[in-house]
C-alpha positions as CSV (number, residue, x, y, z in Angstrom):
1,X,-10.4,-21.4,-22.5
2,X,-11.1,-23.5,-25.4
3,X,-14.1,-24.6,-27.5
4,X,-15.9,-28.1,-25.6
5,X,-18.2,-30.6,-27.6
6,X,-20.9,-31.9,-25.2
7,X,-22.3,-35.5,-25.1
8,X,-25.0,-34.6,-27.7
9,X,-22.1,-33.5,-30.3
10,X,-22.6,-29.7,-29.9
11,X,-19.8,-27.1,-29.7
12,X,-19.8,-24.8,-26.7
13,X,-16.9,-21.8,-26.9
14,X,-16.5,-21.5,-22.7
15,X,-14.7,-17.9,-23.5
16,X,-17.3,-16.3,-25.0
17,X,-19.5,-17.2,-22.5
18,X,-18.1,-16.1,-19.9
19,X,-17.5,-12.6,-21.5
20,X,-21.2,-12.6,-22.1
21,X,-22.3,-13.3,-18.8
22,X,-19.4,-11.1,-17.1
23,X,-22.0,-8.9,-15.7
24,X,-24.6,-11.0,-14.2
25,X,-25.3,-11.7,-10.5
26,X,-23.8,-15.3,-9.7
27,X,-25.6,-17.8,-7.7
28,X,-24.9,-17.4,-4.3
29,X,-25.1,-15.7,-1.2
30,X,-22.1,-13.5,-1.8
31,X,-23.9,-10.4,-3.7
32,X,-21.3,-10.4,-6.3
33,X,-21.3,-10.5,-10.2
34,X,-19.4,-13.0,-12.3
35,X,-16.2,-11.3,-12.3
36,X,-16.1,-10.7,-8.2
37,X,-17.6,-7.0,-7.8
38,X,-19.3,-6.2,-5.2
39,X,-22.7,-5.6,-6.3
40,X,-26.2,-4.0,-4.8
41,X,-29.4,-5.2,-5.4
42,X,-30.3,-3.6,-8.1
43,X,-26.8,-5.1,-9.8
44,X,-24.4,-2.1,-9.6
45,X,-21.1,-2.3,-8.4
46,X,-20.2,-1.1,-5.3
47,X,-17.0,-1.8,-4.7
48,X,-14.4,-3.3,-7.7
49,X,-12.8,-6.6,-7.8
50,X,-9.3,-4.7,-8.7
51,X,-9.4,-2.2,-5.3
52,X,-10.2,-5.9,-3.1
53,X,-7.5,-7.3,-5.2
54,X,-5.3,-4.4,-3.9
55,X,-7.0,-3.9,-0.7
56,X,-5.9,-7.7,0.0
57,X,-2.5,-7.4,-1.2
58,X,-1.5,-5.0,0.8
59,X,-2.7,-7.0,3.9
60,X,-0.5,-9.5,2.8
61,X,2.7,-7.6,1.9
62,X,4.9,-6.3,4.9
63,X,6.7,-4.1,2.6
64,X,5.6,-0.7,2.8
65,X,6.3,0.5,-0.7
66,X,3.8,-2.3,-1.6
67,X,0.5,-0.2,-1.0
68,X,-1.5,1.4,-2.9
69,X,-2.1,4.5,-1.0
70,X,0.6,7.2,-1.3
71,X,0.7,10.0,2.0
72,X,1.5,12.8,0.7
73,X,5.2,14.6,1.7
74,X,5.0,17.2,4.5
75,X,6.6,20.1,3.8
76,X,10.3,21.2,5.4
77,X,9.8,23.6,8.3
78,X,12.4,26.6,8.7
79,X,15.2,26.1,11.5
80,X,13.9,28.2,14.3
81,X,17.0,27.4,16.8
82,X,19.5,29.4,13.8
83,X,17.9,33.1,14.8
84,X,18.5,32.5,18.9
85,X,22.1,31.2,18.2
86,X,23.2,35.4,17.5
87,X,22.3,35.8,21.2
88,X,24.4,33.3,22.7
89,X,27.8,33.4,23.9
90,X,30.9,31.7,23.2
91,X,30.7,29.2,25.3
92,X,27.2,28.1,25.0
93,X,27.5,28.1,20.9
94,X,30.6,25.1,21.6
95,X,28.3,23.7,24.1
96,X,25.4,23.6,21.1
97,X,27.5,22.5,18.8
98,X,28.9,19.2,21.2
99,X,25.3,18.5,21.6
100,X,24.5,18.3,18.4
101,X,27.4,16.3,17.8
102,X,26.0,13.8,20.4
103,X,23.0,13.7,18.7
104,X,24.6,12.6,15.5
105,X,26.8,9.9,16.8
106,X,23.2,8.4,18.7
107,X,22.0,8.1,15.6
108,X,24.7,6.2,14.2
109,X,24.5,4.0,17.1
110,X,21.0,3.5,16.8
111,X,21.4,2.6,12.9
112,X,24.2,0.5,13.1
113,X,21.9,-2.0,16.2
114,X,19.1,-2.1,13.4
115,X,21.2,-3.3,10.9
116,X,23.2,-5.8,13.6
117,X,19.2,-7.2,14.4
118,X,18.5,-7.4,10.6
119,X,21.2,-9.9,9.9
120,X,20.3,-12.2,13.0
């Protein structure tokens, strides 16, 4: 913002006075301050103009790397199906094994049809 003359000739510097007034309920119905937080009644903020700025964003954005919040990583669980496979027979290990081949390939399949939808 610049420096305006008004129609009587004086000089009013619009930056500084909005700096000045940054914290002062604005007129309104709103219950907010000059900058946009969310204030009380006795003028403290309750609630941030940047975490509605973020809050609203992420509305907005279908991307999922986009928010703000972060969950946190779960940890890996140990392979419980590798201390049963010493008890099974020869047969039944190839039969495991074929299965978990078809598991696989599923997967592939299944990857392959998102990307085919993606590019429709």
């Amino acid at each position: 913002m610049s420096i305006y003359r008004t129609a009587m000739g004086k000089s009013v510097d619009m930056s500084s006075l909005v700096a000045r007034n940054e914290k002062v309920r604005a007129v309104g119905n709103m219950n907010v301050n000059a900058r946009g937080d969310t204030i009380d009644a006795e003028g403290r903020v309750i609630k941030p103009v940047n975490e509605k700025v973020n809050n609203a964003y992420s509305k907005t954005v279908g991307n999922r790397g986009a928010h703000v919040v972060r969950k946190p990583q779960q940890a890996l669980q140990p392979d419980i199906v590798t201390a049963s496979k010493l008890e099974l027979t020869p047969e039944e290990l190839e039969l495991e094994e074929s299965f978990n081949d078809d598991l696989e390939i599923e997967k592939i399949k299944e990857e392959e049809i998102k990307k085919a939808t993606k590019k429709k």
